[in-house]
N, C-alpha and C positions, 0 to 999 in steps of 0.2 A: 504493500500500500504506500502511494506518496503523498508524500505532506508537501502543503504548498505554503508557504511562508506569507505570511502577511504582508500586504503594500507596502505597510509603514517602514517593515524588515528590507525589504528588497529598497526599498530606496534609502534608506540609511546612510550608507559609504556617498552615496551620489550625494545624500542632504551634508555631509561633514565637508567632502570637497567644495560642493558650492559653499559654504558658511566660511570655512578658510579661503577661499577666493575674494570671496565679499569684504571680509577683515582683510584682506592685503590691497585690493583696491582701496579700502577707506585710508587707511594707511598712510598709503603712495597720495591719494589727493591730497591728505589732512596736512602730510609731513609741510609744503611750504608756509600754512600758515600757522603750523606750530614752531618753525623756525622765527616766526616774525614776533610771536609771545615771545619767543627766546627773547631774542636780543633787542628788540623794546625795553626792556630792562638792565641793558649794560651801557656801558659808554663807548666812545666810537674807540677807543684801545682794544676794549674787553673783546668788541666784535670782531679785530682785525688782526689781536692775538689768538683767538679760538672761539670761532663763528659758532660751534654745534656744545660748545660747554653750559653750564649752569651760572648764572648770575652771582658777581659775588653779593652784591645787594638788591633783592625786590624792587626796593625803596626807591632804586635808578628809575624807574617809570614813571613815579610822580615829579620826578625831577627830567626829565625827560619832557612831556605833559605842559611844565610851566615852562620851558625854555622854549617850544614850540607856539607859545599863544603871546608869549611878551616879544618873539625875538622880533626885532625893526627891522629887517629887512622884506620878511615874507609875513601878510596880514591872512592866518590860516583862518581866525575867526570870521574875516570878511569873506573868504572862500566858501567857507561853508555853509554862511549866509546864502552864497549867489547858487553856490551849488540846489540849494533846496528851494530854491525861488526858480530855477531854470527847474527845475525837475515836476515842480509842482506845474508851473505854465505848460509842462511841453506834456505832462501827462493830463491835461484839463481838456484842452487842443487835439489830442489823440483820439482821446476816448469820447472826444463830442462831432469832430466829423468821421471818424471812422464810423460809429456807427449808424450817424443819417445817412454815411456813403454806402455803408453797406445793407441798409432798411430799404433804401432806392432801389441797389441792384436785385436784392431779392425778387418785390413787387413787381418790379417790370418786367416783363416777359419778353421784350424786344432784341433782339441779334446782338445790340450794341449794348447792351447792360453785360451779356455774358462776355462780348469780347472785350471792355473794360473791367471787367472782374479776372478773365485771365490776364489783361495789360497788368494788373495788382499784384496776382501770383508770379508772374514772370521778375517784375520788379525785385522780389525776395532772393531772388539765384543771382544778380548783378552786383560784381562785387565794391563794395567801397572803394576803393584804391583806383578804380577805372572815372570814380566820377569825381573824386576830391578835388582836382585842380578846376576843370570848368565850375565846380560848385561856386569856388572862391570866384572867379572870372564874372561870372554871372550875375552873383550877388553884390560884386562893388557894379556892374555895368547897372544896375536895378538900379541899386540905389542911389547914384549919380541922375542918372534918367529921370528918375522922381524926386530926388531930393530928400528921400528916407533913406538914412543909413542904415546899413543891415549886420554890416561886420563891424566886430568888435562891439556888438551892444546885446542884450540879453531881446530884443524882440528876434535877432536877426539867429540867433541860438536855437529860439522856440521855434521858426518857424524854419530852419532844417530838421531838425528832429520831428516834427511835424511831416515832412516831406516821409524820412526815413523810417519814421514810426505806422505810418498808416499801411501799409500794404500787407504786413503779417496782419495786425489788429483786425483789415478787414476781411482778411480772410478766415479770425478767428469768427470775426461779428458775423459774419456771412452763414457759416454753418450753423451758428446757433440761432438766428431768426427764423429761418427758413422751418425750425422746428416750431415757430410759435404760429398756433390754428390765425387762418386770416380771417374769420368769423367773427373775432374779439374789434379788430380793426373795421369790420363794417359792422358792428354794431356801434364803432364807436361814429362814424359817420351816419348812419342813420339819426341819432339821435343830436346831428348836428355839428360836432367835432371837424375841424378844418386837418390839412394833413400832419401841419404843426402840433397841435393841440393834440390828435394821433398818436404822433410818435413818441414826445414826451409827457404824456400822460397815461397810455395804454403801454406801449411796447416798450419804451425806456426803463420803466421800472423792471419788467421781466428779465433786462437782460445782468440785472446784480450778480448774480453769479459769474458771468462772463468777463464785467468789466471789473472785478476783483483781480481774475488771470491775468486781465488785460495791462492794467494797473502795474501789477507785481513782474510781470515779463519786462515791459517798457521802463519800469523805475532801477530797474537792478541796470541795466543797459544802461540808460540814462547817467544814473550817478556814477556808474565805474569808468564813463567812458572818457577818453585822452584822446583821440586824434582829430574826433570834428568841432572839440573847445578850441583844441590849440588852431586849427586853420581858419576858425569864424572869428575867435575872441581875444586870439595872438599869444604871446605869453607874458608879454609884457606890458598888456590892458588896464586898462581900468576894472573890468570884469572877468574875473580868476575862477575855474570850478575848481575842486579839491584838488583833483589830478593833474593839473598844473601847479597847483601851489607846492604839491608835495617835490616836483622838479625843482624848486627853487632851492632844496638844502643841497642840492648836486652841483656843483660849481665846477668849471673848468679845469681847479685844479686842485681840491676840498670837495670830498664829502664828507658830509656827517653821517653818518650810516646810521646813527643812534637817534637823529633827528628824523629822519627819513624813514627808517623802519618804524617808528612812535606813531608818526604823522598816518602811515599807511594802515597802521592798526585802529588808529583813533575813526578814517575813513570808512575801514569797514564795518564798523561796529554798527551804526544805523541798520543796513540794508541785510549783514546775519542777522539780527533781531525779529526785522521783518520779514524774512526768510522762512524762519523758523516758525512765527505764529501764522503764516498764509500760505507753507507750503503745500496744504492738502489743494488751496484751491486753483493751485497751479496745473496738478494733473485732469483735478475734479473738469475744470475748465478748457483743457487743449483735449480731452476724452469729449467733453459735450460739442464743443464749437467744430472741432474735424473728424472726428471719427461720423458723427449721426448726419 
């Protein structure tokens, strides 16, 4: 007679290897930003005698901390100001036409909604680096032409990230409308409701789950991001996001590595926070919006 061993048995050796894989990825990601706890707490000797040792004193982080927020030459508190003011604008902006763009292409049913909604998808595969120099080109020829400056000012900030923000958003917004009954919407016309009044009274409030993902995708991008601050807003501006300012403890011929690694810790500290409390509705959100 044979015995057949239980699921749970036969996958066992399979469940341990996965479980040690899993712990060795987490690991491998976790290691650089456990190097950066390190040596946040040493001085730029400590880090440059022995990068991977233990601190002789914790205590270097709050000292670290203060010499970052007083030092005159680089204004980190005013960075981090502009940082969450560009973050806030550019996610306001996002998630308000991305989703009337993408509440339009649903509704219409015409050739030209669907081949501007793949123009949106195609937009996602085009890689930054092909369009950063005409962007700048563009933006001062605009703004000369009109007499609205665009570079180096935080409108002209929100309104490429705007540009670069909408095309995932709408094609997250796109999947998840199309699930919402369009019965709700002509009943809201029926009883009088203009398309305005429509969308954000009936269909904008539906889409809370959504524009939570949406939110949390575009903010993490947003505030990590260094290459479209530095080409819009310079480095040497009036208007600094974090990730410019943290370049300014690296000098030509001086770094502070202690200053710098501080700065870059202090940076992330916002967006793990928020990470961490909204990361269910990340997946919850890219499962609803593209999968259905």
């Amino acid at each position: 007679m044979t015995v057949v061993a239980a699921p749970g048995k036969q996958l066992k050796p399979a469940r341990i290897l996965l479980g040690a894989l899993v712990a060795l990825l987490f690991a491998f990601f976790m290691a650089p930003f456990a190097m950066v706890v390190l040596n946040s707490s040493k001085t730029s000797r400590e880090i440059i005698y022995n990068a991977i040792a233990l601190p002789e004193s914790w205590g270097q982080l709050l000292t670290n901390v203060r010499l970052i927020f007083t030092n005159p030459t680089v204004d980190y508190l005013g960075a981090f100001w502009d940082s969450t003011v560009i973050t806030f604008l550019s996610l306001v902006v996002i998630v308000l036409f991305s989703s009337m763009c993408a509440w339009v292409l649903v509704r219409s049913k015409s050739v030209w909604s669907a081949v501007l909604f793949m123009a949106f998808v195609a937009a996602m595969v085009i890689p930054f680096q092909v369009l950063m120099y005409p962007l700048v080109r563009w933006m001062r020829v605009i703004g000369d032409a009109l007499n609205f400056r665009l570079l180096g000012t935080v409108r002209g900030i929100v309104f490429a990230y705007l540009g670069f923000g909408c095309p995932l958003s709408i094609f997250i917004f796109h999947g998840f409308i199309k699930n919402i009954p369009y019965e709700l919407e002509e009943s809201a016309t029926i009883d009088g409701c203009s398309q305005g009044r429509t969308f954000f009274l009936v269909v904008f409030p539906l889409l809370k789950p959504i524009i939570v993902t949406v939110l949390i995708l575009n903010g993490i991008w947003i505030w990590n991001d260094y290459l479209l601050p530095l080409l819009v807003l310079g480095s040497n501006g009036v208007v600094q996001t974090i990730p410019i300012a943290v370049t300014a403890f690296a000098g030509a011929y001086l770094k502070q590595w202690d200053l710098i690694l501080t700065s870059t810790l202090i940076a992330m500290l916002p967006i793990i926070v928020l990470y961490l409390f909204a990361q269910r509705y990340i997946i919850k959100g890219m499962v609803e919006g593209a999968i259905k």
